[in-house]
Structure formats: structure tokens, C-alpha cells
C-alpha positions in Angstrom: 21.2 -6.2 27.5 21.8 -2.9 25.2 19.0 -1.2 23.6 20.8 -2.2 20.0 20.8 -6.3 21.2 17.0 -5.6 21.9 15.9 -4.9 18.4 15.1 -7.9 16.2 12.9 -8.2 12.9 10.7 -11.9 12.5 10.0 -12.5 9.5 6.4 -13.2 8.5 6.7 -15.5 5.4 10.0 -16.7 3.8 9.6 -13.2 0.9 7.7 -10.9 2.9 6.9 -9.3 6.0 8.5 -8.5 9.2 7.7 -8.1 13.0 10.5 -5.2 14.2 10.8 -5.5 18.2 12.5 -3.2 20.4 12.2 0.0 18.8 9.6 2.8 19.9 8.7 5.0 17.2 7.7 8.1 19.1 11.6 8.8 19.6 13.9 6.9 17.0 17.6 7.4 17.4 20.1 6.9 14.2 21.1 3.7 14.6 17.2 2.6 14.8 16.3 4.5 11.8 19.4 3.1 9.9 18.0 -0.5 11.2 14.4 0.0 10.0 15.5 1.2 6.7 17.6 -1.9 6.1 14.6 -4.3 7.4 12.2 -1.8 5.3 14.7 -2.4 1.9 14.8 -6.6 3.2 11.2 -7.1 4.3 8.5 -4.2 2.5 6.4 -4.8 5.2 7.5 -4.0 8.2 5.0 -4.2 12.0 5.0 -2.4 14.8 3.4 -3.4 17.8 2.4 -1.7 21.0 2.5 2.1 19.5 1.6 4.6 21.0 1.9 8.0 19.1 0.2 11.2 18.3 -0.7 12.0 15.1 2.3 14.4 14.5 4.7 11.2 16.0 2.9 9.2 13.3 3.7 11.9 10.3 7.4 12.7 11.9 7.8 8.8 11.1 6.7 8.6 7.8 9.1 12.0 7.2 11.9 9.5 8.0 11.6 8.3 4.3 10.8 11.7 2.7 8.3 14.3 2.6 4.6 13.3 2.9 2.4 12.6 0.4 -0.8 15.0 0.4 -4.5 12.7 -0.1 -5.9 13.9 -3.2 -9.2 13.2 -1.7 -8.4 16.8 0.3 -6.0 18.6 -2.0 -8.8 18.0 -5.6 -11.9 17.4 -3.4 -12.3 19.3 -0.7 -12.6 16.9 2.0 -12.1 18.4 5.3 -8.8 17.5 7.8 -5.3 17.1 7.7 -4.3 16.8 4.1 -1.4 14.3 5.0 -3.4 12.1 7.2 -6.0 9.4 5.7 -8.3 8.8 8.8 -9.5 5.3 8.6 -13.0 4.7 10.4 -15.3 1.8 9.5 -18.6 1.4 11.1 -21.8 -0.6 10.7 -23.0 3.0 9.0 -19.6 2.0 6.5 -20.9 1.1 2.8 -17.8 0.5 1.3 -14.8 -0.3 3.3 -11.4 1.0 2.8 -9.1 -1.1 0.5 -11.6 -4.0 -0.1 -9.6 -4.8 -3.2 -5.9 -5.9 -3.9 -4.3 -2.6 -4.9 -1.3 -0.4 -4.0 -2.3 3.1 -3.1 -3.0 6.2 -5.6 -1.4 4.7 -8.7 -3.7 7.2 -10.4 -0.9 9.6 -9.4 1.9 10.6 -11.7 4.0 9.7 -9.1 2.4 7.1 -7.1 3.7 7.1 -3.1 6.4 5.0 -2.4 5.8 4.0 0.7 2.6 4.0 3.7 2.6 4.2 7.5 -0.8 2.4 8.8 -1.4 3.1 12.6 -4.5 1.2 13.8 -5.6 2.0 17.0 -8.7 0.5 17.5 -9.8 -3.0 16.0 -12.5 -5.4 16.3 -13.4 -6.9 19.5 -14.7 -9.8 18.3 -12.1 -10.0 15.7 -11.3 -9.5 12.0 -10.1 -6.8 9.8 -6.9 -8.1 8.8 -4.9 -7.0 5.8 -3.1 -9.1 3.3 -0.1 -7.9 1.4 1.6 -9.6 -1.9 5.0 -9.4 -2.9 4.5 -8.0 -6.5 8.2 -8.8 -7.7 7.6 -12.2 -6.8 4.2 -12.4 -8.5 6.1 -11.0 -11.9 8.2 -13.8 -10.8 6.0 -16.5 -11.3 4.9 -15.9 -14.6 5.9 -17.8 -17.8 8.9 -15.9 -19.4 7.0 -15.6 -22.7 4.6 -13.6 -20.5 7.1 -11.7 -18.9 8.6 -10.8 -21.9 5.0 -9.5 -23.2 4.1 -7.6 -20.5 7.8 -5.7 -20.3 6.5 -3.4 -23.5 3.1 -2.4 -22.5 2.1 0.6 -19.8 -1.1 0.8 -18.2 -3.7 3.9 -18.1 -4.4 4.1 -13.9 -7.5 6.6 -13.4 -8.4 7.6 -9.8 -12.1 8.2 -11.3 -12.1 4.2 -11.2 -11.5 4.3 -7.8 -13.8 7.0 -6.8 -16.6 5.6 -8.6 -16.3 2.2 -6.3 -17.0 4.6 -3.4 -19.9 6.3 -5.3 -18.5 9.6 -5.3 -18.6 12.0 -8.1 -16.4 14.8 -8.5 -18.2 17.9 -8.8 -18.1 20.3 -11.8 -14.6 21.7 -11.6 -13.2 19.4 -9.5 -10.5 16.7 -11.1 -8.5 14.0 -9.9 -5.7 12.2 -10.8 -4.8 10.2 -13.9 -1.3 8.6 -15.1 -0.4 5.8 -17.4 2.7 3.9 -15.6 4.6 0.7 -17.0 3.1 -2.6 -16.7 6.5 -3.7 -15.3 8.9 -1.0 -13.7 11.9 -1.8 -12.0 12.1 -1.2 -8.5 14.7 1.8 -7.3 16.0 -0.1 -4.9 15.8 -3.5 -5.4 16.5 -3.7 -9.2 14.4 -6.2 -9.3 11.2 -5.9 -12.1 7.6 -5.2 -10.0 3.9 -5.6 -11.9 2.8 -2.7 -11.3 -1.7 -3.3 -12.3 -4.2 -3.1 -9.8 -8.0 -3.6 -10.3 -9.3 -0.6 -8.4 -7.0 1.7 -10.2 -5.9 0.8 -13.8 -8.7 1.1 -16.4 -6.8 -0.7 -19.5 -3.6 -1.5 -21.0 -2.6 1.4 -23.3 -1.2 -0.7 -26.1 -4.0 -3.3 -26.3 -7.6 -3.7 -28.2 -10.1 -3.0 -25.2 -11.0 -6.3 -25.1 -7.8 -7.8 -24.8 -6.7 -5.3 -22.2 -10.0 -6.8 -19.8 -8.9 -10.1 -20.4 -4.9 -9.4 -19.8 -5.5 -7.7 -16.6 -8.5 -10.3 -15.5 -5.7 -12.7 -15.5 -3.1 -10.5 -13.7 -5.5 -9.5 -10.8 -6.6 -13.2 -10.2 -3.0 -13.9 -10.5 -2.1 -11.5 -7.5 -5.1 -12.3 -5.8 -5.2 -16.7 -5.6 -1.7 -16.8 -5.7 -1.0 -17.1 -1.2 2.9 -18.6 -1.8 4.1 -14.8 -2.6 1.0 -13.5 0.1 1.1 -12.6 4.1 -1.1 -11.3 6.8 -1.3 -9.2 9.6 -3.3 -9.8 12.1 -3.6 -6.1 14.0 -3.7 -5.4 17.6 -4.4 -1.9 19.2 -1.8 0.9 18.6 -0.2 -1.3 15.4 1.4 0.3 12.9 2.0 -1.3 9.6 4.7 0.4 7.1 5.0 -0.8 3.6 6.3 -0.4 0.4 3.9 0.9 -2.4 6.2 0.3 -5.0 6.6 -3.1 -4.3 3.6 -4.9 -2.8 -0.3 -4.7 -3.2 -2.6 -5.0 -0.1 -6.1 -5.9 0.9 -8.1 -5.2 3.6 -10.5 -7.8 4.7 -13.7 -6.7 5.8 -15.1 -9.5 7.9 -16.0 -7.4 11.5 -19.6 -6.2 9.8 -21.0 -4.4 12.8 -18.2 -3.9 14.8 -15.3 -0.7 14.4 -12.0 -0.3 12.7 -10.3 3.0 13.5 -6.7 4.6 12.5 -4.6 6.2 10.4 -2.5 6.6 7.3 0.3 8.3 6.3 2.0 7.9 2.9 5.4 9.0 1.8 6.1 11.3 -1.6 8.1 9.2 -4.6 11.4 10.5 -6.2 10.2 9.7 -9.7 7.3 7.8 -11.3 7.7 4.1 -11.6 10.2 3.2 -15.1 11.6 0.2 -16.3 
């Protein structure tokens, strides 16, 4: 059998998700690149399994969709390491847990990453720690078209302070970090297809609203995103996993139910072409 007839993608749930066999990502030949980019544009979540890379393996990969996105934790903060890795390590010294809430990462930026490269390498012994993802076309989808047609003229303030403050750190005096307000409902690059484009950790309010109704608006949104399992899927991880998936299009949440036991990788996330329009 050729190494092309090897190479399959399973998908996950009917909308979203894929398992890509057959492919090692430590050396990815042109054919296999053009392969994963067609199951990345098909899928927007895309596994790996039984990966084993070094961390400049791990950022050449992300690279294949475009230059790498620098953590403005490090670049505005200060925080030591490798600006264009995200280490991931949770212990039972963790307080708050890496991506506990439905969200797709940075929005605060003005030009939010389009896509991010998760390689676990390390996970639970006694299990755990999976993460959920949500197709967010398909959750614009599923709203009434009179709510669809509302939420097309409004944009959304996202504030990275939000975020920060969940984590219970403060910036100190000099030090800023990222704001933006973005469309409710931009239109996906590649897809065409519209994408809501809220998430709680991130956006503070709806620009166009009285603060009141921009709570209640976006209450309903994120319980929309969050109870609604028909557009959802999960991965469950295994050691040297990686998880690639696109930020412009899905949300995802990482469950936190290993409490005392360890979680340990990596991310990498991939630099946008423009901010998110409609």
C-alpha cells in the first residue's frame, strides 16, 4: 500500500471534527500538506494521534498556514519563554485552568488568530481533560432568521482585560493589552459561510446596544453555544496528540475534571490575514 492510500480523515460528528491517519507531522511532504489543508477547510478540527515532535517541529507546523502568532501574555506582559509557544501545565497547585470557558482564542486582538495547533503530551492517568469544540457557523445557523437578521448589524467590544481578570492578573502600570470590537457575525474567508463571532471570556458588550440589553443578548448567545451538543464534538486526548483548529470558525472548552492529577503541552497559534468582516 502507498503512503498516499495510507492517509484517511474520520470524521468525528456529521459538521465537525476529524481524525487524519497516516501522516507524521515531524516531516510533511506536499501532497500531505495539500491533504491536511483540504481536511482543515472540510473538517476545522483536525487530530493527530501518536506525535512526537520537538517544539520547533510543533511551530514549523503551525508555519504551514502562515506566520505564527506571538502570545500577548509575553509580547505586553512580560511573561518569560518562547513568545510563540503557549505552554500548557495544569497542576493540583492550578487555580484557574486554561480555557475553562467556551471561547475562541484572543478575540481581544485586532486581528484574532485564525487558526491553533494543540500538542498535548501528557494527560491524566486516571482520565479527563477533554476539550469540546462547537461549530460556530452552525450555531448562527440555528437561530431564528429574525435573529439572524438582528444580530448581522451589530459588532461586539472583545477586551483581553476580561480575560485576564478571570485569571486574577492585573496588568501593571504601563503595561496594556489588547482590545478590538469585531462583528457579531463575520463571514468566514474561506467558507463564505456567516460565523458568530461572541465569546464569554472575551467580549464585554454589544457596541450598538443599552448595557443592559447587550447582558441579556449575549447571555442568550453563550448558552446558545454552550447547551446546544447537535453542532458540538469532543476529543478525548491521548499522549503526544495534537489538535489543530480553526479560530475563525469554532469555539472550544476545556473540561477540567482531572483535579489533582496533570495536563501538560503546548500551543501554537497561527497570524490572520485580516480581522474578521462581514
Amino acid at each position: 500500500m502507498s503512503k498516499a492510500a495510507r492517509r484517511s480523515v474520520e470524521s468525528i460528528t456529521p459538521s465537525l471534527g476529524g481524525e487524519v491517519s497516516g501522516i507524521d507531522l515531524s516531516c510533511i511532504s506536499a501532497d500531505e500538506e495539500a491533504f491536511i489543508r483540504q481536511a482543515f477547510k472540510d473538517r476545522l478540527v483536525l487530530v493527530f494521534r501518536d506525535q512526537h515532535l520537538t517544539r520547533e517541529q510543533h511551530k514549523n507546523f503551525g508555519r504551514l498556514f502562515g506566520e505564527l502568532h506571538l502570545h500577548p501574555a509575553k509580547t505586553h506582559l512580560g511573561m518569560r519563554g518562547d513568545p510563540e509557544i503557549f505552554d500548557i501545565k495544569i497542576t493540583a497547585k492550578t487555580k484557574v485552568a486554561n480555557g475553562e470557558a467556551w471561547h475562541t482564542d484572543l478575540s481581544c486582538e485586532v486581528i484574532p488568530p485564525m487558526a491553533s495547533a494543540l500538542y498535548i503530551t501528557e494527560v491524566p492517568p486516571s482520565g479527563g481533560g477533554d476539550t469540546l469544540f462547537a461549530n460556530m457557523q452552525d450555531a448562527f445557523a440555528t437561530l431564528s432568521e429574525p435573529m439572524q437578521v438582528f444580530l448581522r448589524g451589530l459588532t461586539a467590544f472583545h477586551s483581553g482585560y476580561k480575560d485576564l481578570k478571570a485569571y486574577g492578573v492585573v496588568p501593571k502600570p504601563g503595561q496594556h493589552y489588547p482590545t478590538a470590537s469585531h462583528p457579531v457575525v463575520p463571514i468566514h474567508p474561506d467558507t463564505g459561510k456567516p460565523v458568530l463571532f461572541v465569546n464569554e471570556p472575551f467580549t464585554e458588550s454589544i457596541n450598538e446596544l443599552q448595557p443592559a440589553e447587550s447582558i441579556a443578548l449575549l447571555n442568550m448567545l453563550y448558552r446558545h453555544i454552550e447547551t446546544s451538543t447537535r453542532f458540538h464534538c469532543r476529543i478525548k486526548w491521548q499522549p503526544n496528540t495534537l489538535v489543530l483548529w480553526d479560530n475563525r470558525a469554532v469555539h472550544h472548552h476545556a473540561v477540567w475534571d482531572y483535579y489533582p492529577e496533570v495536563r501538560i503541552g503546548e500551543r501554537v497559534t497561527v497570524k490572520a490575514s485580516q480581522p474578521p468582516t462581514c
